[in-house]
CHARMM internal coordinates of N, CA and C (Angstrom, degrees):
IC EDIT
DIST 1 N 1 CA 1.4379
DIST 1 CA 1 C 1.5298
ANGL 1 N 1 CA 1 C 109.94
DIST 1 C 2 N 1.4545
ANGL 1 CA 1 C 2 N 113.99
DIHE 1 N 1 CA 1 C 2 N 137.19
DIST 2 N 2 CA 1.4815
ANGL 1 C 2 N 2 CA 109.15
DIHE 1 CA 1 C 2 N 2 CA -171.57
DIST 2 CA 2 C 1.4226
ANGL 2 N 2 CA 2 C 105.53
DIHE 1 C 2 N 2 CA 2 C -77.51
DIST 2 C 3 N 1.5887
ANGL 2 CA 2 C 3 N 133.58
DIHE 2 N 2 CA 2 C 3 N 170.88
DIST 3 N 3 CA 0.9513
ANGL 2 C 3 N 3 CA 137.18
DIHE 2 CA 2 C 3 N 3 CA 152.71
DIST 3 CA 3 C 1.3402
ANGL 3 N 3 CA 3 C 141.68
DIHE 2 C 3 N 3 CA 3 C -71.24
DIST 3 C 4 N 1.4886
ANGL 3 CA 3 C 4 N 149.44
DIHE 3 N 3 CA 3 C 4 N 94.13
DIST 4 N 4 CA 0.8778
ANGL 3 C 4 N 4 CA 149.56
DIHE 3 CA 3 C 4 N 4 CA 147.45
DIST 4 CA 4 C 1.7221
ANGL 4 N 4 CA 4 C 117.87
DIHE 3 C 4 N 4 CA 4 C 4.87
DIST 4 C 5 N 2.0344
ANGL 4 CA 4 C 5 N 95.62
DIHE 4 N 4 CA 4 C 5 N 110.71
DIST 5 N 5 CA 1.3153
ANGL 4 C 5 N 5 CA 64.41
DIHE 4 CA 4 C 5 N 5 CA -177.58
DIST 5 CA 5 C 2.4676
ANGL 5 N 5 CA 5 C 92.46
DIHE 4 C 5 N 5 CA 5 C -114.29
DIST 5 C 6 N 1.5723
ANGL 5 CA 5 C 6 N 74.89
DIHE 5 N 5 CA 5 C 6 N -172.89
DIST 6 N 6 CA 1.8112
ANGL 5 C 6 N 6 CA 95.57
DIHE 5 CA 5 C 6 N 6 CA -155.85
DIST 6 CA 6 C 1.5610
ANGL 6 N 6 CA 6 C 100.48
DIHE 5 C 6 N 6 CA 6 C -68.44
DIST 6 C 7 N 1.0692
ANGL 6 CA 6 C 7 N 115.97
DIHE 6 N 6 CA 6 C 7 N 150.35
DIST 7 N 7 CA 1.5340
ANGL 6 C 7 N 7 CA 125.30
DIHE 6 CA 6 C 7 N 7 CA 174.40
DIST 7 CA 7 C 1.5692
ANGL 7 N 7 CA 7 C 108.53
DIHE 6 C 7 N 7 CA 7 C -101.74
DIST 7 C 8 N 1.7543
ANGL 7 CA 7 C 8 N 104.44
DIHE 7 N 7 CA 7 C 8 N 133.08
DIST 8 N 8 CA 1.6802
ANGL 7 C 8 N 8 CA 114.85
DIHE 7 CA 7 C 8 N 8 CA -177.33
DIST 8 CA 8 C 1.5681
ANGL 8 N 8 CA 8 C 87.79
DIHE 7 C 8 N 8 CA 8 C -54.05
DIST 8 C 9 N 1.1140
ANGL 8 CA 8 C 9 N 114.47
DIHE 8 N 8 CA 8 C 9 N -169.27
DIST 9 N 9 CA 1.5397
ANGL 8 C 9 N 9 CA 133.39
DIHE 8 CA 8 C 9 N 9 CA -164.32
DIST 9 CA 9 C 1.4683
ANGL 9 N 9 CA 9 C 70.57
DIHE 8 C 9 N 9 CA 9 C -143.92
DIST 9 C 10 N 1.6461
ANGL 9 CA 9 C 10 N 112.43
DIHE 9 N 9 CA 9 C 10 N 148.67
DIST 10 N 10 CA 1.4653
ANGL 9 C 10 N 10 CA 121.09
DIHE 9 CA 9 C 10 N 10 CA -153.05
DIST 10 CA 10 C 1.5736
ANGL 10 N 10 CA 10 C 97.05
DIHE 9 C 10 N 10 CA 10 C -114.01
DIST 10 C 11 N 1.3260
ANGL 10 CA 10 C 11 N 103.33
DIHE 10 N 10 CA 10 C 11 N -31.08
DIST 11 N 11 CA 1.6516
ANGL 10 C 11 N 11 CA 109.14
DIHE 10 CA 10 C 11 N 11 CA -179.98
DIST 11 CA 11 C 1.5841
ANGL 11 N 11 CA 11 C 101.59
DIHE 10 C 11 N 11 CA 11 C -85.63
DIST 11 C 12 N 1.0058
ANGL 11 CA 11 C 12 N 133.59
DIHE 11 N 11 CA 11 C 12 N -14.03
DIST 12 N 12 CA 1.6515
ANGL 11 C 12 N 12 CA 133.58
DIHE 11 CA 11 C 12 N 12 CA -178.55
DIST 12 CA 12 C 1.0728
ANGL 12 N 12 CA 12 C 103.80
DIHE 11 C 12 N 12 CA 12 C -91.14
DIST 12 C 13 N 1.3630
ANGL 12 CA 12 C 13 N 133.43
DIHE 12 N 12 CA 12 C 13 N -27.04
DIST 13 N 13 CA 1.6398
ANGL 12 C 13 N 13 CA 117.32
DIHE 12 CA 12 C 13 N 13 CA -160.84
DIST 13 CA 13 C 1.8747
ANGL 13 N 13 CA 13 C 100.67
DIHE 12 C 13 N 13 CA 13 C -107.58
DIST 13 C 14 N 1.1715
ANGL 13 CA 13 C 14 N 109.18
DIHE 13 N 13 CA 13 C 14 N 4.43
DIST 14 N 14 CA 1.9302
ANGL 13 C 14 N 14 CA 126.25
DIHE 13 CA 13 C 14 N 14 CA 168.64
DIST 14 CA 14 C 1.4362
ANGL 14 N 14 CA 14 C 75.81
DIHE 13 C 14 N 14 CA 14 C -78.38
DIST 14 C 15 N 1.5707
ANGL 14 CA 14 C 15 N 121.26
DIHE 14 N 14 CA 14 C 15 N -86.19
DIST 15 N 15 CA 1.9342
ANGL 14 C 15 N 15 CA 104.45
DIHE 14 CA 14 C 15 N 15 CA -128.29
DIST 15 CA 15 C 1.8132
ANGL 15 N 15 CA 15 C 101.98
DIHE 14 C 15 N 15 CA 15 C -99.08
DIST 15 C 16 N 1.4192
ANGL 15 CA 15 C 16 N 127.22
DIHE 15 N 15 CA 15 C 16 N 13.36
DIST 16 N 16 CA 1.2242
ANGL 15 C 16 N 16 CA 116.20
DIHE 15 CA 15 C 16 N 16 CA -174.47
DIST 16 CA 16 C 1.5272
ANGL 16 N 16 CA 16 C 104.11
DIHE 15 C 16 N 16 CA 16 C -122.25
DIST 16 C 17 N 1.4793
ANGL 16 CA 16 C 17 N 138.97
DIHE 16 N 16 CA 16 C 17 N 153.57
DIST 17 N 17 CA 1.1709
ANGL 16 C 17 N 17 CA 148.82
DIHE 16 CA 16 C 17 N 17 CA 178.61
DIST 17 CA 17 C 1.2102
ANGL 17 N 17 CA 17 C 96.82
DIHE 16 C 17 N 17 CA 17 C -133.31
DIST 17 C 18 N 1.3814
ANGL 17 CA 17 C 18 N 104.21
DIHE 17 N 17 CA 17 C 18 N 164.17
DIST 18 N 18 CA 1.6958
ANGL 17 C 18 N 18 CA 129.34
DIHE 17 CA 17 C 18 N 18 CA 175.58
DIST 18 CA 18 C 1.5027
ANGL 18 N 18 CA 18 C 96.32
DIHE 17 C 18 N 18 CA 18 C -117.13
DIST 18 C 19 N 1.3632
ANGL 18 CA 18 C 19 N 131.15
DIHE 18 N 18 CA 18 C 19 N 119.49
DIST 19 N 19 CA 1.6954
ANGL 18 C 19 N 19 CA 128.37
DIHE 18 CA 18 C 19 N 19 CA 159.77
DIST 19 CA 19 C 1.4725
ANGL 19 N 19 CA 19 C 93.65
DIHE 18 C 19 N 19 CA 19 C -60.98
DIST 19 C 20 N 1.8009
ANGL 19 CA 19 C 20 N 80.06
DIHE 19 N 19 CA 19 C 20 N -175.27
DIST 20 N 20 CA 1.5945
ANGL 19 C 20 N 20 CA 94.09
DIHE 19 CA 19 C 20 N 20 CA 167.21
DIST 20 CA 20 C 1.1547
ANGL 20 N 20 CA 20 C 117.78
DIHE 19 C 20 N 20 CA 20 C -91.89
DIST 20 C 21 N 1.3244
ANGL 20 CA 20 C 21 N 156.19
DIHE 20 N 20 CA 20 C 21 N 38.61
DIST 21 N 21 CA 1.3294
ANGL 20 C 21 N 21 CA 176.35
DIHE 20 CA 20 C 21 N 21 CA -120.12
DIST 21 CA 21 C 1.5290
ANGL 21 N 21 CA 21 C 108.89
DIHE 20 C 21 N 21 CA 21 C -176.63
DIST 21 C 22 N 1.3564
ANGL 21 CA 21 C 22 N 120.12
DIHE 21 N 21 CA 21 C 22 N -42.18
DIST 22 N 22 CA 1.2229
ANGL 21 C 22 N 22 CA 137.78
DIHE 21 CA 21 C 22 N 22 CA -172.02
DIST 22 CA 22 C 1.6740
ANGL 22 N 22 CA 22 C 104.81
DIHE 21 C 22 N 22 CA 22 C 97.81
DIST 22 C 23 N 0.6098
ANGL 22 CA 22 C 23 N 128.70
DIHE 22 N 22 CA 22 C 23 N 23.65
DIST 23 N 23 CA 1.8017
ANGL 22 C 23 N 23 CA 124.85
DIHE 22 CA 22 C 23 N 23 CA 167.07
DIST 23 CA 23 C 1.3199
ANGL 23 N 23 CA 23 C 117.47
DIHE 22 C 23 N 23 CA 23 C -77.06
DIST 23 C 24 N 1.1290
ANGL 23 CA 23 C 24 N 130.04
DIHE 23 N 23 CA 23 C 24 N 152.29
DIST 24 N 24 CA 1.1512
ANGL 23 C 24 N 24 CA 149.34
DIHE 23 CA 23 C 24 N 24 CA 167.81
DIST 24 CA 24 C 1.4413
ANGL 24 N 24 CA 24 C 130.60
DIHE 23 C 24 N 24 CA 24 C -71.58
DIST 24 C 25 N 1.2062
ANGL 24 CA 24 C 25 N 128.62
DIHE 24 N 24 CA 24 C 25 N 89.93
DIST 25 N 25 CA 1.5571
ANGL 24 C 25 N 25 CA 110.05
DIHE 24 CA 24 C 25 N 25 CA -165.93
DIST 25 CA 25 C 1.4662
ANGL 25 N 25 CA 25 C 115.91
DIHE 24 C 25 N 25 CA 25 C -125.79
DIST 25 C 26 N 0.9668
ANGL 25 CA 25 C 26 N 146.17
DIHE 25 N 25 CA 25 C 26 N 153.50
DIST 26 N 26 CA 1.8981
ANGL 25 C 26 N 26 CA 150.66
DIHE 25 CA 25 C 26 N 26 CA -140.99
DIST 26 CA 26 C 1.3561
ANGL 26 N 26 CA 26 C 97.94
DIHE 25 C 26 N 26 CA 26 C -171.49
DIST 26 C 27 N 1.4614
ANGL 26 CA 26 C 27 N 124.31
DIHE 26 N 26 CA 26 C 27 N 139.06
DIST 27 N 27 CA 1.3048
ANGL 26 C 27 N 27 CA 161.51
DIHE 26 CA 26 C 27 N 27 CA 170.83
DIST 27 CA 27 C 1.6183
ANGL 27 N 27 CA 27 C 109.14
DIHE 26 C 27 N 27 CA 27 C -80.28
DIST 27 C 28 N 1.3427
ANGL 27 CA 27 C 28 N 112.95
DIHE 27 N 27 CA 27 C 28 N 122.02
DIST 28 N 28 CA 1.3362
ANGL 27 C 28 N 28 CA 116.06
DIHE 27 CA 27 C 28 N 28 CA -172.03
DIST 28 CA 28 C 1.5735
ANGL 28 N 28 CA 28 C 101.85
DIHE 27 C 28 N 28 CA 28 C -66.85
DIST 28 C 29 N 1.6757
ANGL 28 CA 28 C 29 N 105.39
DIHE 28 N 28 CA 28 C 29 N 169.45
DIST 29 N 29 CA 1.3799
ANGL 28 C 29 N 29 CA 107.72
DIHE 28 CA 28 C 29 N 29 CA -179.87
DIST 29 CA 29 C 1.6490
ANGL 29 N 29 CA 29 C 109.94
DIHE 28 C 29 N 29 CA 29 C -106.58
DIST 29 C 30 N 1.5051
ANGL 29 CA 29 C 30 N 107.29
DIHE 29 N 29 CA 29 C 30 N -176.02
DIST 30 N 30 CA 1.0704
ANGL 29 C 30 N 30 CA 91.00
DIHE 29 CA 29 C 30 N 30 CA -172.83
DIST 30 CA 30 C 1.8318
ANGL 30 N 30 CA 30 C 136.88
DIHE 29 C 30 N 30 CA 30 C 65.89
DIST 30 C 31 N 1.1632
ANGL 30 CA 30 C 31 N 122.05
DIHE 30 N 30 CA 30 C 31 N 20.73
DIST 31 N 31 CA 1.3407
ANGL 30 C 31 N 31 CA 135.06
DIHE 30 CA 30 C 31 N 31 CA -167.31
DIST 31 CA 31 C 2.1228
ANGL 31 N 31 CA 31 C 106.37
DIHE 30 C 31 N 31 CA 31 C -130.83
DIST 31 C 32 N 1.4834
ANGL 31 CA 31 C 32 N 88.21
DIHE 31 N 31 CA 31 C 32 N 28.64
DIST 32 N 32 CA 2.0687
ANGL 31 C 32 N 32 CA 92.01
DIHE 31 CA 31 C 32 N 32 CA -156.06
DIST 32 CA 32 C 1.5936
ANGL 32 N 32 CA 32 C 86.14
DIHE 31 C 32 N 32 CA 32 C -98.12
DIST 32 C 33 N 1.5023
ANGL 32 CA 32 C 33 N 100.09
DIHE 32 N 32 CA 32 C 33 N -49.28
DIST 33 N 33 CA 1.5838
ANGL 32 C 33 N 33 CA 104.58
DIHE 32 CA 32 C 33 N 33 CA -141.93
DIST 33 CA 33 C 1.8282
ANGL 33 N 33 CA 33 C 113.82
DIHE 32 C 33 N 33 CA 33 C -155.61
DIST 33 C 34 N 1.0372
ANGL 33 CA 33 C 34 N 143.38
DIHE 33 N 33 CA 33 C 34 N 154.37
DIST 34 N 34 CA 1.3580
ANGL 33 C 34 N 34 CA 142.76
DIHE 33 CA 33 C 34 N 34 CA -145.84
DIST 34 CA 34 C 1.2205
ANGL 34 N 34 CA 34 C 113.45
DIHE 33 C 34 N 34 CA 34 C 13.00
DIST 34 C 35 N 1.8052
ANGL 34 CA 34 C 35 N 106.34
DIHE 34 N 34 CA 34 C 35 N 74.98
DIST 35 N 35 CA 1.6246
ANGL 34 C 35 N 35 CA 120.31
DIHE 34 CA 34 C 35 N 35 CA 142.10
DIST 35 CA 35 C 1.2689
ANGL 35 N 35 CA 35 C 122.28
DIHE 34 C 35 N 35 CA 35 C -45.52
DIST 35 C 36 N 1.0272
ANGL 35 CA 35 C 36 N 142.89
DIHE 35 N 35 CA 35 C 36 N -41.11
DIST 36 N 36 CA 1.1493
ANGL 35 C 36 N 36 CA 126.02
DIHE 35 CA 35 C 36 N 36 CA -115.35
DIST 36 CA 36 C 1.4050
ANGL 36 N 36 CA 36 C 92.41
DIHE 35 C 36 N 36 CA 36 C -109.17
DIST 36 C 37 N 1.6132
ANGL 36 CA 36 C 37 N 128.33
DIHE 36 N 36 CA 36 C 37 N 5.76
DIST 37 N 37 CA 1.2673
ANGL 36 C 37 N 37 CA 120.78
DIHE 36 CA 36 C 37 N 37 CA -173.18
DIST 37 CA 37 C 1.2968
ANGL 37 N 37 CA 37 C 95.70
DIHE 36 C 37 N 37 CA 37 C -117.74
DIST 37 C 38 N 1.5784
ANGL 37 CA 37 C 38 N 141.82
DIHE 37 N 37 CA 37 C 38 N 21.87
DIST 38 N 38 CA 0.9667
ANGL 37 C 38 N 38 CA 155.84
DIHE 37 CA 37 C 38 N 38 CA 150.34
DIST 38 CA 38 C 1.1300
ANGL 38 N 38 CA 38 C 148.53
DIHE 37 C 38 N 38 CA 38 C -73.39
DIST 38 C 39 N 1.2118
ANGL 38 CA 38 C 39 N 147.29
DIHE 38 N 38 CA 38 C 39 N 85.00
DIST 39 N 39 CA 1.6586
ANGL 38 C 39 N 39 CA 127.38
DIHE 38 CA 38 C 39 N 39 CA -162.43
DIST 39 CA 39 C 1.1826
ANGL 39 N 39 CA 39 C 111.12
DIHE 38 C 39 N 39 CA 39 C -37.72
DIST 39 C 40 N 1.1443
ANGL 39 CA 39 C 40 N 125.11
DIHE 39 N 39 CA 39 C 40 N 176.23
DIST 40 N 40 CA 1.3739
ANGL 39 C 40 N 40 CA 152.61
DIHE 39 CA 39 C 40 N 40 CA 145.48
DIST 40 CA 40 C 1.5352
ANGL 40 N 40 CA 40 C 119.70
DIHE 39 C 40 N 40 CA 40 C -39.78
DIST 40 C 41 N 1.2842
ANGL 40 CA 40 C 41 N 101.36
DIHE 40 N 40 CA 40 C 41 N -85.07
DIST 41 N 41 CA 1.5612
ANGL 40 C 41 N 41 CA 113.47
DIHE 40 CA 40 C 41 N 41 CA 168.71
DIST 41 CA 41 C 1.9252
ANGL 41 N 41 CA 41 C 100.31
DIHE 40 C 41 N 41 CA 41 C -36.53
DIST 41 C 42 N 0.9651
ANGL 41 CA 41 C 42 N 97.36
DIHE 41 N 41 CA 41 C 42 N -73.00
DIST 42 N 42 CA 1.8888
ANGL 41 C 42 N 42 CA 93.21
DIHE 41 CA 41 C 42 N 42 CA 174.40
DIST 42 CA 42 C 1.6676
ANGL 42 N 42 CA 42 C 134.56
DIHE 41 C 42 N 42 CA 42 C -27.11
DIST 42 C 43 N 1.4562
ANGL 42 CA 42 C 43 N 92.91
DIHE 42 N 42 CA 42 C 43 N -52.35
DIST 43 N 43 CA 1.0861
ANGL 42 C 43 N 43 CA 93.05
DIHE 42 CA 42 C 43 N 43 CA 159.64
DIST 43 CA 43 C 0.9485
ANGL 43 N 43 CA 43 C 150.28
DIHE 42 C 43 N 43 CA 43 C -81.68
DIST 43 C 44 N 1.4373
ANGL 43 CA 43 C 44 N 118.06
DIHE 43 N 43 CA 43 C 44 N -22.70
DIST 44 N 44 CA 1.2243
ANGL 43 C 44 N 44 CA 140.85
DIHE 43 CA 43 C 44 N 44 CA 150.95
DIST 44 CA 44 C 1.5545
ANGL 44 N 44 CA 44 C 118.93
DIHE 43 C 44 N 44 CA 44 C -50.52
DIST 44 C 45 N 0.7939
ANGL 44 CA 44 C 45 N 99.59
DIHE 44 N 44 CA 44 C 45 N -35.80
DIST 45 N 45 CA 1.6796
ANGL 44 C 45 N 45 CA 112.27
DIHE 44 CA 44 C 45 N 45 CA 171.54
DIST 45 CA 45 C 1.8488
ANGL 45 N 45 CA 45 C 118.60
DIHE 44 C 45 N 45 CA 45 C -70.59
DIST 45 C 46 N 1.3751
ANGL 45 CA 45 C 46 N 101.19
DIHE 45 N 45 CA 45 C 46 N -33.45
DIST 46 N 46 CA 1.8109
ANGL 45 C 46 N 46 CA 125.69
DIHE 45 CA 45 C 46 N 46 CA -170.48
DIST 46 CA 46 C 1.8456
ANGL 46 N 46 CA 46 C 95.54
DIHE 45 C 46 N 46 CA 46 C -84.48
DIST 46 C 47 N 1.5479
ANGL 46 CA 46 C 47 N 125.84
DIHE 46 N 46 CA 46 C 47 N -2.81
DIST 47 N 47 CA 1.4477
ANGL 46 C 47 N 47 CA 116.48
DIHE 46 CA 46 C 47 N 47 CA -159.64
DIST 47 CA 47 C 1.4647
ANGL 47 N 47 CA 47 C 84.66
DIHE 46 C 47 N 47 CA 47 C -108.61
DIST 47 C 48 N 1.3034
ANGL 47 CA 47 C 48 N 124.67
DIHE 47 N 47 CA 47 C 48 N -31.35
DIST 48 N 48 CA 1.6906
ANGL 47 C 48 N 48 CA 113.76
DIHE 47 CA 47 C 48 N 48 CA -177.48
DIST 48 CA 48 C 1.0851
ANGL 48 N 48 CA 48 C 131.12
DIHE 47 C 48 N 48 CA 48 C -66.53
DIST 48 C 49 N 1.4085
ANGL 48 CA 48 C 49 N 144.60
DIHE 48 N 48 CA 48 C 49 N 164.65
DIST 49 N 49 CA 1.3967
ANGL 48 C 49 N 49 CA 116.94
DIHE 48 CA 48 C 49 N 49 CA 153.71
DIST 49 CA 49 C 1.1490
ANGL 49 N 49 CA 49 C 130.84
DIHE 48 C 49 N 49 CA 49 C -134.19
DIST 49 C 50 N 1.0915
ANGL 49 CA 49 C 50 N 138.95
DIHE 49 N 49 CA 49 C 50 N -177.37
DIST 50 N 50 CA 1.2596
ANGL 49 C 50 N 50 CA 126.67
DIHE 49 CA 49 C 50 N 50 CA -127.29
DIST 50 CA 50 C 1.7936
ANGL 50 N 50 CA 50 C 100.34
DIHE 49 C 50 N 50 CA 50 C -151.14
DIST 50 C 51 N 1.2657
ANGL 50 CA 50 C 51 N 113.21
DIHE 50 N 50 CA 50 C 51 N 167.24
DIST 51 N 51 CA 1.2082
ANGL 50 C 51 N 51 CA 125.65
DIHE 50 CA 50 C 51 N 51 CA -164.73
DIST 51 CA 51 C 1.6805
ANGL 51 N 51 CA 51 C 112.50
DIHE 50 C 51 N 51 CA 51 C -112.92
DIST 51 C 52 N 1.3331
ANGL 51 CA 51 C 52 N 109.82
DIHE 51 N 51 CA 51 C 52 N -179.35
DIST 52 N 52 CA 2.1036
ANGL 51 C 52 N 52 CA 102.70
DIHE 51 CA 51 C 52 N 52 CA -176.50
DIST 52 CA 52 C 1.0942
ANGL 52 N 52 CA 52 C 111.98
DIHE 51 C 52 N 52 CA 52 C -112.93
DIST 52 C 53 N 0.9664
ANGL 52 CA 52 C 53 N 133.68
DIHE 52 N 52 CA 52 C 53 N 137.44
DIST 53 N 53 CA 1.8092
ANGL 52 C 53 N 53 CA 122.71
DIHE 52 CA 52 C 53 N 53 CA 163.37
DIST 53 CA 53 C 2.0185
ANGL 53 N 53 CA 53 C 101.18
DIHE 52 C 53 N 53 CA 53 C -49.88
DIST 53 C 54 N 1.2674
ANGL 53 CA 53 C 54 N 79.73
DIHE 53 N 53 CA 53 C 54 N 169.09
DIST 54 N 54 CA 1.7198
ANGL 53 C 54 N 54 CA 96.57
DIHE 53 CA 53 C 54 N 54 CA 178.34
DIST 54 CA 54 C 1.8054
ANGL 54 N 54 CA 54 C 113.86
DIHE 53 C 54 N 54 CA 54 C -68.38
DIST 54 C 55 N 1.4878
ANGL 54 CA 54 C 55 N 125.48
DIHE 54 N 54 CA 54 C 55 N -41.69
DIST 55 N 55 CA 1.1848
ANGL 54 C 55 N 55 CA 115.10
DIHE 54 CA 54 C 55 N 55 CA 134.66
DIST 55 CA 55 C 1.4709
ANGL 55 N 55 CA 55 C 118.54
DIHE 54 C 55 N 55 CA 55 C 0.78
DIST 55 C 56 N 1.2816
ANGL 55 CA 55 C 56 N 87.00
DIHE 55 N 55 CA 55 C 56 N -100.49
DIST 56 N 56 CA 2.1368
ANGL 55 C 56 N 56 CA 117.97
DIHE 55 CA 55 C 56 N 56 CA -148.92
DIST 56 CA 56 C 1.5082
ANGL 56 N 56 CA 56 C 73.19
DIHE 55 C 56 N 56 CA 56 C -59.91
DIST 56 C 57 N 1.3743
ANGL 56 CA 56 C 57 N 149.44
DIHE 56 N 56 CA 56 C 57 N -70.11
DIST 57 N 57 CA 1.5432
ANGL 56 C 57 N 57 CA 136.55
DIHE 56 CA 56 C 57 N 57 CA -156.90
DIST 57 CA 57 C 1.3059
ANGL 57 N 57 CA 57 C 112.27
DIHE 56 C 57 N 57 CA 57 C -72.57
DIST 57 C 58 N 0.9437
ANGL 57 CA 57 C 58 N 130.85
DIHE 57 N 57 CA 57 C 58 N 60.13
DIST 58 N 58 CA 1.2405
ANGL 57 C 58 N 58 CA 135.06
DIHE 57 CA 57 C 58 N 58 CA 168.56
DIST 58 CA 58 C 1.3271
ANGL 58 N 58 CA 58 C 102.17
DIHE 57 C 58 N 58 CA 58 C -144.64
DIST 58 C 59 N 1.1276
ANGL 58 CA 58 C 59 N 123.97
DIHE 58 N 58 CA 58 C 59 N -68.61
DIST 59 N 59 CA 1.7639
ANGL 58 C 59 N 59 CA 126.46
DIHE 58 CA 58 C 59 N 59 CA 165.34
DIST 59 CA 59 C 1.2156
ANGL 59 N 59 CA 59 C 105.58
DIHE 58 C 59 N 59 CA 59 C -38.37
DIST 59 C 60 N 1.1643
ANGL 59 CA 59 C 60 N 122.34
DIHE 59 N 59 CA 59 C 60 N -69.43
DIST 60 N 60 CA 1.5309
ANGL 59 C 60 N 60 CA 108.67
DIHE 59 CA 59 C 60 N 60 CA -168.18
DIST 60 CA 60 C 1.5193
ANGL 60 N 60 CA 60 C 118.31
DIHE 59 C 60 N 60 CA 60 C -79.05
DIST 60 C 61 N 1.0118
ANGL 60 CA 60 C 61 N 118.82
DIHE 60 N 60 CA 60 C 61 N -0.42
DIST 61 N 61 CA 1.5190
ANGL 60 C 61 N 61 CA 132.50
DIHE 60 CA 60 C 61 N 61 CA 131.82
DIST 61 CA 61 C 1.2717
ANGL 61 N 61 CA 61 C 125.45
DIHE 60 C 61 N 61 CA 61 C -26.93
DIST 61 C 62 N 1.6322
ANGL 61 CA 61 C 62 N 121.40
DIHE 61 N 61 CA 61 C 62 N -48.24
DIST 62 N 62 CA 1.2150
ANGL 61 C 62 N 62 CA 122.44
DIHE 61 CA 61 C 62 N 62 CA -177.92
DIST 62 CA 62 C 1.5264
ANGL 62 N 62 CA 62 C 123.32
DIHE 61 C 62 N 62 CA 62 C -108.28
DIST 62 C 63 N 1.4970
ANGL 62 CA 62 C 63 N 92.66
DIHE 62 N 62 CA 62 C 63 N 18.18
DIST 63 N 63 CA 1.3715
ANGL 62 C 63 N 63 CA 112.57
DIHE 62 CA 62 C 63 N 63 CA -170.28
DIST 63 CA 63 C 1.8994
ANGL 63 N 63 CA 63 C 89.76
DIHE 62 C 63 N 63 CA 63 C -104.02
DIST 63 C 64 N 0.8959
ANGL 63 CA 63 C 64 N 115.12
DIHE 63 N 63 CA 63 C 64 N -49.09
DIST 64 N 64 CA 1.8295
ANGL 63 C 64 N 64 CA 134.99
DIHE 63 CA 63 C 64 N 64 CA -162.13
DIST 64 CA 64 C 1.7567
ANGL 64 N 64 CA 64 C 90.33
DIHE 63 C 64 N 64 CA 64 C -97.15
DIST 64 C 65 N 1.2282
ANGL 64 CA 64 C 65 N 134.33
DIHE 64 N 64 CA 64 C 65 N 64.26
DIST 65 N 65 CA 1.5926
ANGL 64 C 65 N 65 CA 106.61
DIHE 64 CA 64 C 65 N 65 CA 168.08
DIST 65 CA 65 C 1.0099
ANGL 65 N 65 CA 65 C 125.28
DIHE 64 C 65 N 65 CA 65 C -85.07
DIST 65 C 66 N 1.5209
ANGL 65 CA 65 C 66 N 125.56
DIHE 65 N 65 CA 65 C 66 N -16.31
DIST 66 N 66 CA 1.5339
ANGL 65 C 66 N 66 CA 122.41
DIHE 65 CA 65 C 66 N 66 CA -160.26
DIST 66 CA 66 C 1.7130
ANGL 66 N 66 CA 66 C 86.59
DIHE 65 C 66 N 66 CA 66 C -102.37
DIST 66 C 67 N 1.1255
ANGL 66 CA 66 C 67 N 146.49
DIHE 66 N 66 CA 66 C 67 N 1.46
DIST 67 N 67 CA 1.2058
ANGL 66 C 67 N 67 CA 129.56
DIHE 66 CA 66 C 67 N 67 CA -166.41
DIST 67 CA 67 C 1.5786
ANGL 67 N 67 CA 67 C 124.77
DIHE 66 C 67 N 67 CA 67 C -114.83
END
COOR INIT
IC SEED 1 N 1 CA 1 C
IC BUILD
């Protein structure tokens, strides 16, 4: 019998990437829409993105397999 294979998780494979390293990396939230009650520095800070602890990458690891 063949194996079944796993389904992406549809909301995980929008906000998470794999580099080429294999890391995990996600786009802060909050950076879409009502700036304007934001500093600067804040926002500027909300445009980068950022990586998971070893935790959080592991779960969503098994959420993202083929990617």
């Amino acid at each position: 019998m063949a194996k079944n294979k796993m389904k992406t998780h549809s909301g995980a494979k929008k906000r998470f990437s794999v580099t080429g390293t294999g890391k995990i990396r996600h786009f802060h939230s909050g950076h879409s829409h009502r700036l304007e009650g934001k500093d600067a520095a804040r926002r500027r800070r909300l445009k980068k993105d950022s990586g998971l602890t070893k935790v959080h990458e592991k779960r969503i690891r098994a959420l993202i397999p083929y990617k």
